[in-house]
C-alpha positions as CSV (number, residue, x, y, z in Angstrom):
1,X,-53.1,-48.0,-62.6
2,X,-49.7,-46.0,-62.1
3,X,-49.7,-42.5,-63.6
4,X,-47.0,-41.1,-65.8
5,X,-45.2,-40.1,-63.2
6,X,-43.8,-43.6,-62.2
7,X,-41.7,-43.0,-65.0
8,X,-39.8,-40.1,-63.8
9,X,-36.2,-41.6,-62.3
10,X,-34.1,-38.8,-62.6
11,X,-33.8,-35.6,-60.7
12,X,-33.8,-31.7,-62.1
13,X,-33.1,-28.6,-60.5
14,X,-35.2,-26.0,-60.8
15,X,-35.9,-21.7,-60.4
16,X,-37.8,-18.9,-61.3
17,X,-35.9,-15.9,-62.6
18,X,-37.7,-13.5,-60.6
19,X,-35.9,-10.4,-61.6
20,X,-32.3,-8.2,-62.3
21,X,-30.0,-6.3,-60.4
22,X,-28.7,-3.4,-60.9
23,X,-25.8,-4.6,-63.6
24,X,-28.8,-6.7,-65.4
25,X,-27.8,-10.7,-64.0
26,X,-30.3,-12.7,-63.6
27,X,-32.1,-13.1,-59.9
28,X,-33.0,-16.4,-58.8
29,X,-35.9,-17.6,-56.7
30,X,-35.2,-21.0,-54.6
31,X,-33.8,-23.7,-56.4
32,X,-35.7,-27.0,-56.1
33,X,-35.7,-30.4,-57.6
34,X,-38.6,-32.4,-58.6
35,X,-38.6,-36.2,-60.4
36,X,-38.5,-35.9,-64.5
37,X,-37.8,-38.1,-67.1
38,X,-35.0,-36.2,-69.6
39,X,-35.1,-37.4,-73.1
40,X,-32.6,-36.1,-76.5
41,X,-34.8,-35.0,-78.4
42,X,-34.2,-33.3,-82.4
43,X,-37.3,-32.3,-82.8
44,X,-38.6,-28.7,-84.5
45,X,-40.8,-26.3,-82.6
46,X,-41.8,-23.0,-82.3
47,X,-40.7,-21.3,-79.1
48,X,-42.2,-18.7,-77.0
49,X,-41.5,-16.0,-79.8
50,X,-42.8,-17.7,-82.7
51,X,-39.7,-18.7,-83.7
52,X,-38.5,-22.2,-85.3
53,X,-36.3,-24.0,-82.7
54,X,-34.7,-27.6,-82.7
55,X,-34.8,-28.6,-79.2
56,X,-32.2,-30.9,-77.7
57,X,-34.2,-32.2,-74.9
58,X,-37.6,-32.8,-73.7
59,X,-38.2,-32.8,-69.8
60,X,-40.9,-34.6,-68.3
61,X,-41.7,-33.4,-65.2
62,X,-45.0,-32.8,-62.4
63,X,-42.8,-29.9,-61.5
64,X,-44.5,-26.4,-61.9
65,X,-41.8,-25.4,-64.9
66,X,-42.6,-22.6,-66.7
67,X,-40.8,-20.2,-69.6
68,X,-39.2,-18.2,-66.6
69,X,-37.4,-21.4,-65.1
70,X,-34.3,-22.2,-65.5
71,X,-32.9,-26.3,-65.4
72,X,-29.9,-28.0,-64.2
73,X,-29.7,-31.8,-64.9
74,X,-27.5,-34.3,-62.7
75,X,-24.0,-33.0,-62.7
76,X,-24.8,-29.8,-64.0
77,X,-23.2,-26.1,-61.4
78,X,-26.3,-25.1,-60.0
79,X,-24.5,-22.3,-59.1
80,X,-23.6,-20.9,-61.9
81,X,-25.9,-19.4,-64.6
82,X,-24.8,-19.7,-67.5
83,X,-24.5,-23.7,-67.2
84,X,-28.9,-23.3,-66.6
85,X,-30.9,-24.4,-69.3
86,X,-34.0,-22.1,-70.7
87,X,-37.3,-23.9,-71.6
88,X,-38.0,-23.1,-75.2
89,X,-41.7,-23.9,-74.9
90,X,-43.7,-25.8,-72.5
91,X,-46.8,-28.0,-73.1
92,X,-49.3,-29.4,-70.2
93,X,-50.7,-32.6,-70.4
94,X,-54.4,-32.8,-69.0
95,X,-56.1,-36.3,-68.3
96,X,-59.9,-36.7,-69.2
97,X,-61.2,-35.2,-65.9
98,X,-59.1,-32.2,-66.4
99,X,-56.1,-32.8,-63.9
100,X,-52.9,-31.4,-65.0
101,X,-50.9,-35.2,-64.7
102,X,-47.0,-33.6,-66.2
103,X,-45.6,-31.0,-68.1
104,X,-43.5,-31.3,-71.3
105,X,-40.6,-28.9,-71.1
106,X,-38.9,-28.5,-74.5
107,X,-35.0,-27.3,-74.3
C-alpha cells in the first residue's frame, strides 16, 4: 500500500530564516526542494499568534517545513524575498505507529 506521499507531483522550494543582518533582511539557510502536493485552499485558521487567518493554500509535503520556512512554488524568484511565502500554521500528520508520514503547511 502506497503512502500519501505518492501523491506529491509537484515541486516546492524551501529555507529556514536563520537570522538578520545588520539593516534587519531576512538571512536564509540553503534552499531545497522536496515533492508536495499544493492545494487553494479558503479555509479559516488560527495562525501561530492566535490569530484568525484565511489561508490560500495548503502544502503537502514530507519536507521538514516549519513556521521559520519560507516557500517558493514552480515559477516563483527564489531569489527574491519578498515573492517567499510564510507558513501560517503547520500541522503533522502521524500514522498509528507513530511515524510522522507528511506535514500540512497552511499559507
Amino acid at each position: 500500500m502506497s503512502g500519501p506521499a505518492s501523491l506529491f507531483r509537484q515541486r516546492v522550494s524551501y529555507a529556514e530564516v536563520v537570522g538578520r543582518d545588520a539593516w534587519g533582511t531576512p538571512l536564509l539557510g540553503p534552499i531545497q526542494e522536496a515533492p508536495a502536493r499544493i492545494q487553494p485552499s479558503r479555509k479559516l485558521i488560527r495562525d501561530a499568534n492566535g490569530a484568525e487567518f484565511v489561508a490560500s493554500f495548503v502544502v503537502y509535503t514530507e519536507a521538514p517545513v516549519t513556521l521559520r520556512h519560507r516557500l517558493w512554488f514552480k515559477g516563483d524568484d527564489i531569489t527574491d524575498f519578498n515573492h517567499a511565502r510564510r507558513p501560517a500554521a503547520v500541522d503533522e500528520h502521524v500514522d498509528g505507529a507513530g511515524v510522522l508520514r507528511y506535514r500540512k503547511v497552511w499559507l
